[in-house]
Each structure stands twice: as C-alpha cells, then as structure tokens.
C-alpha positions in Angstrom: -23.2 29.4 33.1 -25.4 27.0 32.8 -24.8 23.1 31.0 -27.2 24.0 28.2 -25.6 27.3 27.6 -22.4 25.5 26.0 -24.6 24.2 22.7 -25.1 27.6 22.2 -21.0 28.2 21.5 -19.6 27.3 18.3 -16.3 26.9 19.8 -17.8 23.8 21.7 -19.9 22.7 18.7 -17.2 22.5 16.5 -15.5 20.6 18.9 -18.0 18.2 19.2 -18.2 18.4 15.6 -14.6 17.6 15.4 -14.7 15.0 18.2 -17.5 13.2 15.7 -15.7 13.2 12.5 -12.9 11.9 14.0 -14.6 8.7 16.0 -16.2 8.1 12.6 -13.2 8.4 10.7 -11.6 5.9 13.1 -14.2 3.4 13.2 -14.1 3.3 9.2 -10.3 2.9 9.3 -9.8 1.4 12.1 -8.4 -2.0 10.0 -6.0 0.4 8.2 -4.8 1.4 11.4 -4.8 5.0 9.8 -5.6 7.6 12.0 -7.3 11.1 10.4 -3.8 13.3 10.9 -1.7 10.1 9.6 -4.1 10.0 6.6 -3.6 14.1 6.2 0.0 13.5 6.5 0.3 10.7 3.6 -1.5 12.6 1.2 -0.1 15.7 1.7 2.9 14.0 0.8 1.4 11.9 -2.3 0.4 14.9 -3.7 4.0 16.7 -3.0 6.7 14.4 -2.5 10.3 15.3 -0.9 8.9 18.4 0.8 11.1 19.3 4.4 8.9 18.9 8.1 8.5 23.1 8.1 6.8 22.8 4.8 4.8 19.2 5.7 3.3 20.7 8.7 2.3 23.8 7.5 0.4 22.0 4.3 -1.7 20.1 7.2 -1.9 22.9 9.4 0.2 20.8 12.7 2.3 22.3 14.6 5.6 21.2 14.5 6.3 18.7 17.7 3.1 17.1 17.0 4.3 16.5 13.1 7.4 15.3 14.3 5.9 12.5 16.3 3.4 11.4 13.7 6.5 11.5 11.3 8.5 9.3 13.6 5.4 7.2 13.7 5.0 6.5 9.9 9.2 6.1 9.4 8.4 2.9 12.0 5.6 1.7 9.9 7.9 2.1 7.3 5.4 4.9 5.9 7.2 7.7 4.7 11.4 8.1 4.0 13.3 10.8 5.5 16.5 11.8 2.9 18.8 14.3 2.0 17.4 16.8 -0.2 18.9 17.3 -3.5 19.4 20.8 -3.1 21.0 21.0 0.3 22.1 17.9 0.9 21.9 19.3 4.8 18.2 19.5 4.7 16.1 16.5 4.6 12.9 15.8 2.7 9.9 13.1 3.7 8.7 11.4 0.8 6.1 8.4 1.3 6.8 4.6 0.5 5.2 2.3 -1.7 4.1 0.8 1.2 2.2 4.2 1.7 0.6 4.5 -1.6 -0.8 1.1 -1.4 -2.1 2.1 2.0 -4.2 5.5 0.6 -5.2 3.7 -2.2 -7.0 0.7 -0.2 -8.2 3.7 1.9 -10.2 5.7 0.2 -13.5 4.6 -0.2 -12.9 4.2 3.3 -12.1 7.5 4.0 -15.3 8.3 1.8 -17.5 6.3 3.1 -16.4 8.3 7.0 -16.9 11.6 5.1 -20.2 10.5 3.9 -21.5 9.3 7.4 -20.2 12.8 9.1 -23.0 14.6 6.5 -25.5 11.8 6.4 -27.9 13.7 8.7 -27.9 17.0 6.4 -29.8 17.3 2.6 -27.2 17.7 0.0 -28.1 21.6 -0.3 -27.1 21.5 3.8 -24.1 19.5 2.7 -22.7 22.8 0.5 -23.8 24.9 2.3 -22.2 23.6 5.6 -19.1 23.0 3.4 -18.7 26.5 2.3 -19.5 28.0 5.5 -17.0 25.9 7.4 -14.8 26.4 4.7 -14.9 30.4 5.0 -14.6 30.7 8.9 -11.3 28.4 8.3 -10.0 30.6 5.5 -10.8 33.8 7.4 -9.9 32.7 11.0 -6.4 30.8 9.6 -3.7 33.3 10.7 -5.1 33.1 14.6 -3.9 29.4 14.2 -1.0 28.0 16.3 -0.6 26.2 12.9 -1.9 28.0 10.4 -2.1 26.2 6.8 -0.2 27.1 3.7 -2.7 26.5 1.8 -6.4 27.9 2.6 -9.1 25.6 2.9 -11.5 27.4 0.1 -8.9 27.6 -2.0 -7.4 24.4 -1.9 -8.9 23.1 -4.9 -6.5 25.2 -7.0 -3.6 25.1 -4.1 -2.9 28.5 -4.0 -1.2 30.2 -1.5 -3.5 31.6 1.3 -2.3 35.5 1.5 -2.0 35.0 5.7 1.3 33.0 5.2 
C-alpha cells in the first residue's frame, strides 16, 4: 500500500479529523484545563444530574475503565460528587459541583469558538451538510461500538433513546 493510499480511507480521515478537533479543542481550553472527554463528561451530567457510571458512560459513548479514570480525575478537582443514590442507597450516583457549573459556564464560548475553528475551512451549506452526514454514519454505525451511546447522535436534540441500546 502506498502512503498516499491512506487519504483515500475514511477510517484514517476521521481520525485525522478527530486528532484535529481535539488539538483545537485543547488549544481553546487549554486555560480551563478542560480536556474534550472531561467537558462531555460535565455536561452530560449538567444536563442529568445523579445518574450511576454504567449510565454516565454510555450517555458519552466511553467505555467504562476509561470513565472511571476521568471520574476519579474530576472527584480530585473537586468536579463532580460521587453519593449514594436515593433509591438504592448501595448504588452510587455522580452529580457535578458548583465548582463544575462555574467551570462550563466560563467555557463555552470557548468551547464554541473550537467548534467554529474545526468548520472554518467549509461554507455554511458544507457545514450541514458535513454535520448530517457525520451525524448519520454515527447513528447507523453505533451498535459496532465498544461504547456505543444511549443516546444517538441525530437524535440527540430530542434525547431519545437510539433503538441499538
């Protein structure tokens, strides 16, 4: 195979792709100290509090080792709270701190601003376009995840439950 032949892949464009967004992302936030799967993390949990690790890491599509780390690395910064869920007080639920909130708030026109740059280079047709195309090889392609998310990517807007989990 020849070097050339790889930017013929999507596999290793996305990847690139992915590699992009995420040194953007970083060099937005970087005096946050907020990396992108932290910031996935925090407001998956802003938008539903005292949810158990299972249910966390399948919202953000992480498997669950790697979740448990970045969980363990917010608790330090004093991020998120791990407690005893009212229901089953054996359980526990991760809920983020004030500390948190005050944290995604400052960050995002940050986190716009990264999103912004990522599509800079494409007209605002390309923009939807590459949006709902990306968008529909996630939704359909979801199940072959290690970590497939609860909620599909198309239909997140109205966070309905994707029918592959």
């Amino acid at each position: 195979m020849r070097h050339d032949d790889l930017f013929a892949k999507p596999g290793h464009l996305i990847r690139r792709c992915q590699q992009i967004a995420v040194s953007i992302f970083m060099d937005e936030c970087r005096a946050l100290d907020l990396t992108p799967i932290q910031y996935a993390v925090l407001s998956a949990l802003r938008a539903q509090p005292d949810i158990d690790q299972a249910t966390l890491a399948a919202l953000v599509a992480l498997d669950r080792s790697t979740l448990g780390e970045v969980v363990m690395r917010l608790q330090h910064r004093r991020l998120i709270d791990r407690r005893p869920s009212e229901r089953d007080r054996r359980s526990k639920v991760l809920r983020t701190t004030a500390t948190a909130l005050r944290l995604l708030d400052r960050a995002e026109a940050t986190v716009r601003r990264s999103q912004e740059r990522i599509l800079a280079p494409l007209t605002p047709a390309e923009r939807r376009t590459f949006m709902r195309l990306l968008s529909k090889l996630v939704d359909i392609n979801n199940a072959l995840s290690r970590a497939p998310m609860a909620v599909s990517a198309a239909k997140a807007g109205g966070r309905r439950r994707s029918s592959s989990t």
